[in-house]
C-alpha positions in Angstrom: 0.0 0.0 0.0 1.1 3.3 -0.4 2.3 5.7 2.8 1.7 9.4 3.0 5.0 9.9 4.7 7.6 8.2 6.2 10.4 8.7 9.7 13.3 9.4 9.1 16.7 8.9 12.2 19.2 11.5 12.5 22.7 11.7 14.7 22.6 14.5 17.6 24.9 15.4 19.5 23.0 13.4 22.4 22.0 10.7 20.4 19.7 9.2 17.9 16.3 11.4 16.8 13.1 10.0 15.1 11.1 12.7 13.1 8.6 11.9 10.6 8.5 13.5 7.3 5.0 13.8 5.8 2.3 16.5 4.9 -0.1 13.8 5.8 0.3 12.3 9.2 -2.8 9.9 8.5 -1.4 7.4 6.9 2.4 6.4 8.2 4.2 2.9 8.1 2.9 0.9 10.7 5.0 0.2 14.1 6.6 -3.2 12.6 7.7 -1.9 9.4 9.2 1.0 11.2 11.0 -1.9 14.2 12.1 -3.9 11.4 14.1 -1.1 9.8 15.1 -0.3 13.4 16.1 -3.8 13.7 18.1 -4.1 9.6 20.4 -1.2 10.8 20.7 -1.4 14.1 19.1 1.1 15.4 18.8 0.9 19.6 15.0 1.8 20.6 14.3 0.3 23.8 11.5 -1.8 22.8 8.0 -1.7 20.9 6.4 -0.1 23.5 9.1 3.1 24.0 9.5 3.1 19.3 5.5 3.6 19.9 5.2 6.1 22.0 8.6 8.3 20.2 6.5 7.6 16.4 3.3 8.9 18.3 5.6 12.4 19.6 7.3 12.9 16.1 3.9 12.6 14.0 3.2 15.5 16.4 5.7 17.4 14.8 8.7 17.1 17.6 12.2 15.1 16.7 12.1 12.6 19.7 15.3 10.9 21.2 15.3 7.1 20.6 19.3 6.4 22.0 21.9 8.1 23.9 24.7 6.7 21.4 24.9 7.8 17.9 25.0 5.1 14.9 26.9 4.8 12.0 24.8 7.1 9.2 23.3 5.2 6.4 22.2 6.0 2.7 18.7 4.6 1.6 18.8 1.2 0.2 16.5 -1.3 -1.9 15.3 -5.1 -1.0 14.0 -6.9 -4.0 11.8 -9.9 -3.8 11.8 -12.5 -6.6 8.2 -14.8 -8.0 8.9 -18.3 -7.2 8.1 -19.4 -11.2 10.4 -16.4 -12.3 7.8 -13.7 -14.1 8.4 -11.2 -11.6 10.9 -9.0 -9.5 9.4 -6.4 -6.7 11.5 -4.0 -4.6 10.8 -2.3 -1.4 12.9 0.7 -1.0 14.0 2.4 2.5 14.9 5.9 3.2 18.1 6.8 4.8 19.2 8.5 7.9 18.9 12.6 7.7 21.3 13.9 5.4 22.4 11.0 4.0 21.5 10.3 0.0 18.9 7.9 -1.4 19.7 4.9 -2.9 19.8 5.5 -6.8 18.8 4.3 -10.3 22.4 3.5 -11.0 23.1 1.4 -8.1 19.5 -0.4 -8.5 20.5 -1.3 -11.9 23.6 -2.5 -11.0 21.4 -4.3 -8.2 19.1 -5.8 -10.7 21.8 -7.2 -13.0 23.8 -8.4 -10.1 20.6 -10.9 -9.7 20.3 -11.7 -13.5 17.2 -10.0 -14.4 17.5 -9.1 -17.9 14.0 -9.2 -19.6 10.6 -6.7 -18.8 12.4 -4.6 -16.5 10.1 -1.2 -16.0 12.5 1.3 -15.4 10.3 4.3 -15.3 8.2 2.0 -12.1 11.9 2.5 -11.0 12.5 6.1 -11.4 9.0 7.1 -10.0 9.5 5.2 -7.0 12.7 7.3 -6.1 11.5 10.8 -7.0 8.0 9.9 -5.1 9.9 8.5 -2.0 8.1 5.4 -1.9 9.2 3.7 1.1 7.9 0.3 2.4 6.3 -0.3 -0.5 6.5 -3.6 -3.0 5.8 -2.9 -5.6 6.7 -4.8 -9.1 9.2 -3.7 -11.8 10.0 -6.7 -13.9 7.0 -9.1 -15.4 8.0 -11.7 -17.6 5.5 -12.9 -20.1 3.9 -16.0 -19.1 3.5 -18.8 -21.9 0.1 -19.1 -23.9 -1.1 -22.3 -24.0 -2.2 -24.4 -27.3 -4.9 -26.9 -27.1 -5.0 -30.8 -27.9 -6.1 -31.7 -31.1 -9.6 -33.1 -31.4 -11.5 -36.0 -33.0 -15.0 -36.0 -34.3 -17.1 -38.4 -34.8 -19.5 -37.5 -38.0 -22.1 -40.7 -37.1 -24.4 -40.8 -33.6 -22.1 -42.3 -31.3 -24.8 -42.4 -28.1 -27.8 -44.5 -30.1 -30.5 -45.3 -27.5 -30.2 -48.9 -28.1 -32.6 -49.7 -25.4 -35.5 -51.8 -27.0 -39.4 -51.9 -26.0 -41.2 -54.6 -24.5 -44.4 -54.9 -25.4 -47.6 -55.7 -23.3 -47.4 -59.3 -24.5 -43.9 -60.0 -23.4 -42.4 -59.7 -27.0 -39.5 -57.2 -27.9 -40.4 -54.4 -30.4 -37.1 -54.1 -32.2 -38.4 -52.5 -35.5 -38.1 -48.7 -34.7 -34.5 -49.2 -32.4 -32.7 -47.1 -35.2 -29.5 -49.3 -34.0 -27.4 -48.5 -37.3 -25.6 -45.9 -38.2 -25.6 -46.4 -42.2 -23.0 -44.9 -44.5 -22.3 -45.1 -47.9 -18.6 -46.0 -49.7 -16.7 -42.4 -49.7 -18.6 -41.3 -46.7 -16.1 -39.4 -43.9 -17.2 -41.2 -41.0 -14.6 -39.0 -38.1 -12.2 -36.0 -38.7 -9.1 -34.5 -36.8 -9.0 -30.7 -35.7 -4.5 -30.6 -35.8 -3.6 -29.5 -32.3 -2.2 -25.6 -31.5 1.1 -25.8 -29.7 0.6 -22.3 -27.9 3.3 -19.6 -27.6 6.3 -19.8 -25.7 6.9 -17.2 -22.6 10.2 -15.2 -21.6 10.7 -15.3 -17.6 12.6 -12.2 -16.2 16.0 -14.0 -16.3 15.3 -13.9 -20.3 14.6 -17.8 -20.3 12.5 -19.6 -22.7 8.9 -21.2 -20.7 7.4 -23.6 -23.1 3.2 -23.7 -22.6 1.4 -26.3 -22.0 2.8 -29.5 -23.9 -0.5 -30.6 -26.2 -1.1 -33.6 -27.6 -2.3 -35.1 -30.8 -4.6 -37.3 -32.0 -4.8 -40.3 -34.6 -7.6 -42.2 -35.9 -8.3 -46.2 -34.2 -10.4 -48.2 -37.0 -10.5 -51.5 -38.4 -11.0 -53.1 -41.7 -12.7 -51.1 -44.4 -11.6 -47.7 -43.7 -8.7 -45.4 -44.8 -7.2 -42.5 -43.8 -7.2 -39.3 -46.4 -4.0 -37.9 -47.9 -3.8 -34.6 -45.1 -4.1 -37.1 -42.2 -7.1 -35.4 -41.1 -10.4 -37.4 -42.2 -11.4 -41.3 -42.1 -13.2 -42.7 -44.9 -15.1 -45.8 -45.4 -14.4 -47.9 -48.4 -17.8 -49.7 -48.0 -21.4 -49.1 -47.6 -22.9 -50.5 -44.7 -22.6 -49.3 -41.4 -20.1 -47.6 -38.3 -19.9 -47.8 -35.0 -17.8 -47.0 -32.3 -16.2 -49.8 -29.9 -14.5 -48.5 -27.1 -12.2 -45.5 -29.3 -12.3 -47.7 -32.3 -14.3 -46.9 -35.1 -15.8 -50.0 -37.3 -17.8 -50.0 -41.0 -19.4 -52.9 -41.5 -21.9 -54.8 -43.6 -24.5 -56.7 -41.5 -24.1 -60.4 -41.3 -27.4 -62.2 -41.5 -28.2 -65.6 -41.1 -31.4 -67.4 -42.5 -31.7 -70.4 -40.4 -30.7 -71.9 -37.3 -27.4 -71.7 -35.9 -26.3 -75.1 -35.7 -24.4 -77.9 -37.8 -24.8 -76.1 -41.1 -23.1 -72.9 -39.7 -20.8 -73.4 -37.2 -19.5 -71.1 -34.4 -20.7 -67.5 -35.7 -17.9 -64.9 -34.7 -18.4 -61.1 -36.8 -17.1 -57.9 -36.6 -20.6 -56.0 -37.0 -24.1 -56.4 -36.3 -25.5 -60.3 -36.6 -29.0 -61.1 -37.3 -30.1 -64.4 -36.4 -33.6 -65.9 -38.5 -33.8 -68.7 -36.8 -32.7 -70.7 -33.2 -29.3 -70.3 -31.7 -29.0 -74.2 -30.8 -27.1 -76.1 -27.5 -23.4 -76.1 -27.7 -22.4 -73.1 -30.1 -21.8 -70.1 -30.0 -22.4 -66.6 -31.7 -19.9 -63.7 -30.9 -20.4 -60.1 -32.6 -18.9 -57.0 -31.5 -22.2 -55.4 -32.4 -25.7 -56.0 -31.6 -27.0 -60.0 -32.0 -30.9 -60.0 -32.9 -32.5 -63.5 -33.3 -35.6 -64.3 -34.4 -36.0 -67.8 -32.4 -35.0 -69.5 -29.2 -31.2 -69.6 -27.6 -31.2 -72.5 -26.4 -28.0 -74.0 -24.1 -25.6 -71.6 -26.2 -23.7 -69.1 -25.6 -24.2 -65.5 -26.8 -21.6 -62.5 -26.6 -22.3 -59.0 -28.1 -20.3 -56.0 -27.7 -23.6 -53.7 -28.0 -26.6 -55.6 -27.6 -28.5 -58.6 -27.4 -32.1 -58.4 -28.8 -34.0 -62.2 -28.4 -37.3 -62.2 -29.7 -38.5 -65.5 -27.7 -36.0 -66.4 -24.7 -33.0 -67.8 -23.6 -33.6 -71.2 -22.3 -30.3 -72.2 -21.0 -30.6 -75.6 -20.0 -28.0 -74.4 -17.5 -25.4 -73.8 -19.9 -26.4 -71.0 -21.8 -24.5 -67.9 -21.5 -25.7 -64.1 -22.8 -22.8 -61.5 -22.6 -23.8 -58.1 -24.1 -21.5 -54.2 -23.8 -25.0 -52.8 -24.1 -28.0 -54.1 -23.1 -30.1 -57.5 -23.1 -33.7 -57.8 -24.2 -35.6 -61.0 -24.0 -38.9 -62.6 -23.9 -37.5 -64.5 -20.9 -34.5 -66.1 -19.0 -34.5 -69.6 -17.7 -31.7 -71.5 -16.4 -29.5 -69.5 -18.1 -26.2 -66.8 -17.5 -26.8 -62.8 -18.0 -24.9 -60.4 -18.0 -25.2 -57.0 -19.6 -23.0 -53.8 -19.5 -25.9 -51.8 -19.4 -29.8 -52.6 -18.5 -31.4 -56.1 -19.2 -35.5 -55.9 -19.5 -37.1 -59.3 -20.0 -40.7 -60.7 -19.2 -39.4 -63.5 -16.7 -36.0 -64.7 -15.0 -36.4 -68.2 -13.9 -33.5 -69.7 -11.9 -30.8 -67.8 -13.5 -28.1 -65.8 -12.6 -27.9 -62.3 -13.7 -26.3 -59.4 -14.0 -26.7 -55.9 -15.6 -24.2 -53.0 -15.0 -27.4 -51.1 -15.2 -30.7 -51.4 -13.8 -32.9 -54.8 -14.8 -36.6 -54.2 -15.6 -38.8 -57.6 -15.4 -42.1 -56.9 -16.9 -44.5 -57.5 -19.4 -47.4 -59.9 -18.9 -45.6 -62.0 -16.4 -43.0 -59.8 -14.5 -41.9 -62.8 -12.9 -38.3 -63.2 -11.3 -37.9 -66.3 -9.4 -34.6 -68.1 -8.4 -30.9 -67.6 -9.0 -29.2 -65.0 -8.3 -29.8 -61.4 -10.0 -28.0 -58.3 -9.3 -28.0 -54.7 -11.0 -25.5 -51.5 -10.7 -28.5 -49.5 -10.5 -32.3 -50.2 -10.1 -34.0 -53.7 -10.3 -37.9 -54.1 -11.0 -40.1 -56.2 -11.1 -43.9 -57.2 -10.6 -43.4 -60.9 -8.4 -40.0 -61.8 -6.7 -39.9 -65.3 -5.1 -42.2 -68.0 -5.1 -45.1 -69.0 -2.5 -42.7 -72.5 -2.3 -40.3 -69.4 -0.9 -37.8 -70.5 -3.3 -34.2 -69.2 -2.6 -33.8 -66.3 -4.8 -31.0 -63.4 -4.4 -31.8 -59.6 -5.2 -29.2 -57.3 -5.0 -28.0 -53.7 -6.2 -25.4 -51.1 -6.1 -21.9 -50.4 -6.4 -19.3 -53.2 -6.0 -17.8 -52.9 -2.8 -14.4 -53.4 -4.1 -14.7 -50.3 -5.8 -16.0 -48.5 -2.3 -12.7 -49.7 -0.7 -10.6 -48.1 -3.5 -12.4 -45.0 -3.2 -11.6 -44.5 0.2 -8.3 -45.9 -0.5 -7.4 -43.2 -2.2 -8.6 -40.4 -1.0 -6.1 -40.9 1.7 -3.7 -41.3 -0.6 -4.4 -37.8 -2.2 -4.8 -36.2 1.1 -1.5 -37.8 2.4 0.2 -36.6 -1.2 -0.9 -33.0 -0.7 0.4 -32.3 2.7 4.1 -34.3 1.0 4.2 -31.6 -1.9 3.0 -29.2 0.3 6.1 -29.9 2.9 8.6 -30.3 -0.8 7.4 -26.9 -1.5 8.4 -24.9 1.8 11.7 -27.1 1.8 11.8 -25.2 -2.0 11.2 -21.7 -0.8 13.8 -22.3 2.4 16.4 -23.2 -0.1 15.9 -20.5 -3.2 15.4 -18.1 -0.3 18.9 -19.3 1.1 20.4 -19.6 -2.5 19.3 -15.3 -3.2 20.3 -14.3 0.1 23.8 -15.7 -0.4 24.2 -15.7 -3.7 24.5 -19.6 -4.5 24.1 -23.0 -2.3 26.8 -25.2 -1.5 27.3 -28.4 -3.9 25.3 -31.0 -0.7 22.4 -28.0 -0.9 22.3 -27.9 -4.7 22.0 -31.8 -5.1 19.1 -31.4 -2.3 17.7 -28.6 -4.7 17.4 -31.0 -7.2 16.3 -33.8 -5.6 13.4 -31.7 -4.3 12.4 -30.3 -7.6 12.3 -33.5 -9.0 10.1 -35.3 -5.9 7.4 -32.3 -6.5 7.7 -33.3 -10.5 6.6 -37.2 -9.5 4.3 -36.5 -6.6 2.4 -34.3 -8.6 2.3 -36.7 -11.8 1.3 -39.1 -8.8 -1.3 -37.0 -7.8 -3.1 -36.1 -11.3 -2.9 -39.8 -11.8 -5.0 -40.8 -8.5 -7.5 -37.9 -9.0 -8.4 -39.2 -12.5 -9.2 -42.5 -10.9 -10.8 -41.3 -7.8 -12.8 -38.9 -10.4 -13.7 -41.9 -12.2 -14.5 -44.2 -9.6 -17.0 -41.5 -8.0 -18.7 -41.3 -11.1 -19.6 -44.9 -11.6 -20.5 -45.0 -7.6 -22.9 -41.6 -8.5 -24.5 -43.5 -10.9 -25.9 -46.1 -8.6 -26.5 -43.5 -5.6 -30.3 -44.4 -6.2 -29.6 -48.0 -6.3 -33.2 -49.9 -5.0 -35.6 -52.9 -5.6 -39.0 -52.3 -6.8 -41.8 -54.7 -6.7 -45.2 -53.9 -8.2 -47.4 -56.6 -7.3 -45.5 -59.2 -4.6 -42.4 -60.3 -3.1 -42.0 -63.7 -1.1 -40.3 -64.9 2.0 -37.3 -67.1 0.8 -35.5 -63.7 -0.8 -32.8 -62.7 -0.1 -32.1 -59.1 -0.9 -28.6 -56.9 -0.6 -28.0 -53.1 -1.1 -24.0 -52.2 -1.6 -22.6 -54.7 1.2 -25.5 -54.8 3.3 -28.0 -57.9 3.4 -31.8 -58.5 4.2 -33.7 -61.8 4.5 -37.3 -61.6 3.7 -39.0 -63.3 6.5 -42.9 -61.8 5.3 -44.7 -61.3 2.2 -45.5 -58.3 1.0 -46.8 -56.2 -1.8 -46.5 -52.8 -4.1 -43.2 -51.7 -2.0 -39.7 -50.9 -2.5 -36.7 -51.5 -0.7 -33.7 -48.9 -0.5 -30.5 -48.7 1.9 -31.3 -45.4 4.6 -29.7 -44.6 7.8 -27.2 -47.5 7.4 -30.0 -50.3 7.4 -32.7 -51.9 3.9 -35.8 -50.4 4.8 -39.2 -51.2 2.8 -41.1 -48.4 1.6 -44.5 -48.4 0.2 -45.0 -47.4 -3.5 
């Protein structure tokens, strides 16, 4: 802030004198600016208390005795302060004892180059502050001119990358697949993704004249399979076919559907495609159908085994004779599920699950005309639903919903981690400023200092590579646990006694029928609530 005035010591005969110099007495340097400069120059005072009360008499216009000895007289002198990332250089200037001389341009130049600053110096900042008298003030006269940063490059999709895949089920238990929309059709020639070349940015100067580089950026290159090619400039995909794209994981597909007219059996063979597979007929025991698309069939799976890296769409059923298998990215739709193995990435609605064991990353929906989920085991990220759960025979069935508790742990896990790994780089970083401190007040550091110098710089380098790492995951992790915050069990008709229902990691056994309810985890316990 700036002062109205300043004190000024001056050698008596009988000692040392305080008077303040100011046309303004309302705003002075405080009492520990004015001990401190007692204290740089050694300047006897007594104490606070006596410094007080001799600044109070000299802003009343009197020259007060602070010593009986006289002190060696002193010019006015500058202190500079140096930005820890090297864009800036402040100075505080002090005035010198009564008829002494301030300290000058010439010798602060000579100051400033002593310390190496050679870029954005502000020398009229400099000049003002002497002809003004500025004392105890910081104030900044060298900037060095940060970096700009670029940005990454960036890939677009030109095809609907976030198809609602999720089919209908109809009030008579079949699937309603016709108005899905699941392709994305393109014709040969058609750019299916572009790249937008990244912007490096513009490098900085710090006040030493040193180069900053910006942010690094990063670039980006297309991931595709068969049937596709790149352009001449690097920056577009094409496809080479007509037929259809989609996007697995960060690769991008084109691919003609694969249909088959009849069963799966003898006369096929195993069925493994890189697209979309429809199915006419029956999927029979023993073989199996893999597509990193969607898999629609017509008929009945029976004990096979069905993997889909978007969805599975089954007109009748699944019945699994205990060894049939349905693994989908997406979602499962069915007309029902008996003695069979789900397991979906996303939702699974079906009419009926019937001594199964299933599993959506989603939410399961079991509706339709029979809503019926009886046996097995079914669990869901999310939500599960349906009309009847359990038998009358109270036949074991488990129920359950919500984030893995594995992942919980982790969570927890590392948010210690994180919170341990800031108070580390936050004790690297004072052990930084100690030592650059010591290394400008001395004017270098010792070859056992300089290696700890190092060695420090380069621990606040890892832990902080360490620590972006573990927020990602942490950031990740609480997103997938957000998604199941509302994780419950609905029934809208009945549930039996002979359940068996969990919520995260906590368990209920159904002991009493009851009807139109749902069950959610609150205050730590599974409570039933009516719907």
């Amino acid at each position: 802030m700036a002062y109205s005035g300043f004190f000024q010591f001056e050698n008596r005969e009988d000692g040392v004198y305080i008077k303040a110099v100011a046309k303004d007495m309302s705003n002075m340097p405080p009492l520990d600016c004015l001990a401190a400069y007692c204290d740089k120059k050694n300047i006897p005072y007594g104490g606070k208390f006596e410094l007080k009360k001799a600044a109070d008499r000299a802003m009343l216009g009197e020259a007060v005795r602070v010593s009986d000895l006289q002190i060696t007289a002193f010019s006015g002198w500058a202190e500079y302060s140096f930005g820890e990332d090297g864009m800036t250089l402040a100075v505080t200037l002090y005035p010198p004892m009564a008829g002494m001389p301030d300290v000058t341009v010439d010798e602060m130049e000579r100051d400033i180059a002593n310390h190496r600053v050679t870029y954005g110096l502000d020398m009229s900042a400099i000049q003002n502050l002497i002809d003004t008298k500025s004392y105890y003030e910081l104030t900044v006269i060298a900037r060095g001119t940060p970096p700009v940063d670029g940005y990454d490059a960036e890939l677009t999709y030109e095809f609907n990358t976030t198809i609602s895949t999720k089919p209908k089920i109809n009030e008579d238990g079949t699937v309603d697949f016709h108005q899905l929309d699941l392709i994305n059709k393109i014709s040969e020639g058609d750019v299916v993704a572009r790249i937008v070349p990244e912007n490096p940015g513009t490098m900085g100067t710090s006040i030493y004249g040193e180069s900053i580089k910006p942010k690094k950026v990063y670039k980006k290159s297309f991931k595709y399979g068969k049937n596709l090619k790149v352009s001449e400039n690097g920056r577009e995909l094409i496809s080479m076919i007509t037929g259809h794209v989609y996007l697995e994981g960060d690769k991008i597909f084109v691919s003609g559907e694969y249909e088959i007219g009849a069963d799966v059996d003898n006369s096929t063979g195993d069925i493994d495609y890189d697209g979309n597979v429809r199915i006419r007929g029956n999927v029979r025991a023993g073989f199996k159908v893999r597509a990193s698309g969607n898999v629609v069939v017509d008929g009945m799976v029976e004990g096979a085994e069905v993997t889909a890296g978007g969805d599975i769409i089954l007109q009748r059923g699944i019945h699994g004779m205990n060894k049939g298998v349905l693994t989908a990215g997406g979602n499962i739709a069915a007309n029902f599920i008996e003695n069979a193995t789900a397991r979906a990435g996303k939702d699974i609605e079906t009419d009926a699950i019937l001594h199964s064991k299933v599993s959506a990353h989603g939410s399961i929906l079991v509706d339709g005309r029979n809503g019926l989920m009886v046996g097995g085991s079914i669990r869901a990220g999310k939500c599960i639903e349906a009309k009847i759960i359990g038998s009358q025979m109270e036949t074991a069935t488990e129920v359950g919903v919500g984030t893995d508790p594995d992942m919980v742990a982790r969570i927890k896990e590392l948010k210690k981690l994180i919170t341990k790994g800031g108070q580390d780089k936050e004790m690297l970083n004072q052990m930084l400023t100690l030592l650059r401190k010591k290394q400008m007040t001395e004017g270098g550091l010792n070859a056992e200092k300089t290696q700890l110098l190092q060695k420090t710089m380069k621990n606040v380098i890892l832990l902080e590579n360490s620590l972006k790492e573990m927020r990602a995951e942490y950031a990740e992790l609480n997103e997938k646990v957000s998604e199941s915050e509302d994780a419950r069990i609905k029934i809208t008709r009945t549930i039996y006694p002979g359940v068996k229902l969990e919520i995260y990691d906590y368990v209920y056994f159904l002991r009493d029928k009851n009807d139109y309810c749902q069950y959610v985890l609150k205050e730590g316990e599974i409570k039933r609530i009516n719907l």
